[in-house]
C-alpha positions in Angstrom: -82.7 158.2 -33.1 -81.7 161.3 -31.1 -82.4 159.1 -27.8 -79.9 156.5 -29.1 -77.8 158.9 -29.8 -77.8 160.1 -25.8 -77.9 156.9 -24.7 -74.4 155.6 -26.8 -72.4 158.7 -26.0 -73.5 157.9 -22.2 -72.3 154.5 -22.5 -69.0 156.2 -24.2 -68.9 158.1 -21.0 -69.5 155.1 -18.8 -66.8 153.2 -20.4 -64.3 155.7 -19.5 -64.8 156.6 -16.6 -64.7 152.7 -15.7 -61.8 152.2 -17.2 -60.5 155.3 -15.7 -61.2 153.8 -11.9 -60.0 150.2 -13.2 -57.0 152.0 -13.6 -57.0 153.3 -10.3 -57.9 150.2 -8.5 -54.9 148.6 -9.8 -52.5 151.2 -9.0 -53.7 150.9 -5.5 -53.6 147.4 -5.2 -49.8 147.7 -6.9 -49.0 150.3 -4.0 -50.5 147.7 -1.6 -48.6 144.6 -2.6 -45.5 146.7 -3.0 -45.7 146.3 -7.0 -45.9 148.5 -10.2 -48.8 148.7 -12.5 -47.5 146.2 -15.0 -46.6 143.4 -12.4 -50.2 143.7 -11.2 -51.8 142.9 -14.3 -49.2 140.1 -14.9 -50.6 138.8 -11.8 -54.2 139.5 -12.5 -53.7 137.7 -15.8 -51.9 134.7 -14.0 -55.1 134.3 -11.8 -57.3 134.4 -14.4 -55.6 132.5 -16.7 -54.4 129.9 -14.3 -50.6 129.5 -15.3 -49.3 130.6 -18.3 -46.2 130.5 -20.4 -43.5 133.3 -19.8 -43.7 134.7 -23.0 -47.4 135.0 -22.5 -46.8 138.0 -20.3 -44.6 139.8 -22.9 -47.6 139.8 -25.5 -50.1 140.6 -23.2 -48.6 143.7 -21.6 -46.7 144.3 -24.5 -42.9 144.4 -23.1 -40.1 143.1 -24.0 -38.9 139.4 -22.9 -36.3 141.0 -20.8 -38.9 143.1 -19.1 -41.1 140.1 -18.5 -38.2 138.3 -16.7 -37.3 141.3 -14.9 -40.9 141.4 -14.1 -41.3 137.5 -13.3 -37.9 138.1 -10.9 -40.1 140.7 -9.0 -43.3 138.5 -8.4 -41.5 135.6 -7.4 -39.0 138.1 -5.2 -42.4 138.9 -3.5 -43.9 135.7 -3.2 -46.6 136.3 -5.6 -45.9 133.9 -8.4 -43.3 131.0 -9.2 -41.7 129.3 -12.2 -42.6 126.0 -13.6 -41.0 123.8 -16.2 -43.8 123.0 -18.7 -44.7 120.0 -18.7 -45.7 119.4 -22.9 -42.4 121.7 -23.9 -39.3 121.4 -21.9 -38.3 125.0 -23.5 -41.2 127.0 -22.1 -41.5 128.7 -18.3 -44.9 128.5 -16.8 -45.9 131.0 -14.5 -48.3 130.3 -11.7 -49.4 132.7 -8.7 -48.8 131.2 -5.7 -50.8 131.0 -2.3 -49.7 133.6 -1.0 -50.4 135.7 -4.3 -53.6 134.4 -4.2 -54.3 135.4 -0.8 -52.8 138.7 -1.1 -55.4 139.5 -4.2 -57.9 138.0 -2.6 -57.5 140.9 0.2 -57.9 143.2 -2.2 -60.2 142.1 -5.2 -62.7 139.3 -3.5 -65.1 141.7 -1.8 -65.4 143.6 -4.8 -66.1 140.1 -6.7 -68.8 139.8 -4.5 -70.4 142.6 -5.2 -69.8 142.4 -8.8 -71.2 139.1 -8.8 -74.3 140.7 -6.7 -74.9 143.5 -9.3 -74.9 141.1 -11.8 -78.1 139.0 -10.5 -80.1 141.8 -10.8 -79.8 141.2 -14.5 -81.7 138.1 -16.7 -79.6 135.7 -18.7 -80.6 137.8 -22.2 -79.4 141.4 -20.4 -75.9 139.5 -19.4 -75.4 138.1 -22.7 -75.7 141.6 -24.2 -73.4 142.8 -21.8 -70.7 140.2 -22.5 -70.9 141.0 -25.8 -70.3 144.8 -25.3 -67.6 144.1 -23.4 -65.7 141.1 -25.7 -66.9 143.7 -28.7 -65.6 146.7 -27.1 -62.2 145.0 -25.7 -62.0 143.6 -29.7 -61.8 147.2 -30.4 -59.7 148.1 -28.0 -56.6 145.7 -28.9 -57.8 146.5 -33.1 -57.0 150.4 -32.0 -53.7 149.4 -30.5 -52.6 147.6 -32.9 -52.9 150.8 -35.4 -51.2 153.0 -33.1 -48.5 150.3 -32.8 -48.5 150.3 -36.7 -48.1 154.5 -36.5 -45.3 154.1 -34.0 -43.8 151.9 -36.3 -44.0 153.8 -39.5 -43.0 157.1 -37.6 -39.7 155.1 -36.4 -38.8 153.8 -39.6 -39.3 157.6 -41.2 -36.9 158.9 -38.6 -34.3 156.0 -39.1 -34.3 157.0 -43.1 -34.0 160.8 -42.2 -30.9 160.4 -40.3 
């Protein structure tokens, strides 16, 4: 039990510090395409996603719908990503990255892909199951913590709003 123990607060390590140079990768690849942090991980999530509706982007980096558009403006100012009408509800925007926003990531994220992709053959298919499941597990958790902090914010707000 003790070597579990070990083990799961080295993986608690692990996770941070990964997530830790995540973060960092990104904020170089936002200083290389002349971005900010949040309009590269619209863009990552537009190439991942394939194209998406407006609104998407406001959920998943948690902004406002003005901050998205201000955001969208900026990605299609750079040539990263374009508006489309969608074709099933002529009230949503769909956003899709463009050529040259694929290109441009692919500079920056395709060799480390590869070798991604290479570290990951040296695992069987029952070792990457296990690790898929940490990571849709752990990123579960992730989004269940935010929410309660989100809930927190929210109650401390509407405290302050009574005591004024």
């Amino acid at each position: 039990m003790e070597e579990q123990k070990k083990i799961s607060q080295n993986i608690v390590v692990a996770l941070w510090n990964l997530t830790a140079k995540d973060d960092l990768l990104d904020r170089t690849a936002a200083d290389i395409l002349g971005l900010n942090h949040s309009d590269t991980q619209a863009l990552a999530a537009i190439l991942f996603m394939g194209p998406i509706p407006a609104g998407q982007i406001s959920t998943l980096l948690r902004i406002t719908t003005g901050a998205s558009t201000a955001l969208i403006d900026r990605l299609e100012k750079g040539g990263y990503a374009r508006r489309l009408d969608d074709k099933t509800d002529r009230r949503k925007v769909m956003v899709e990255a463009t050529e040259d926003g694929k290109a441009a990531s692919g500079k920056i994220f395709d060799a480390l892909l590869v070798r991604v992709f290479k570290l990951l053959s040296q695992y069987n298919a029952a070792e990457l199951k296990l690790i898929e499941r940490f990571l849709v597990d752990t990123g579960d958790l992730f989004v269940e913590r935010v929410g309660e902090l989100g809930e927190e914010i929210g109650s401390r707000i509407t405290a302050n709003s009574k005591g004024k």
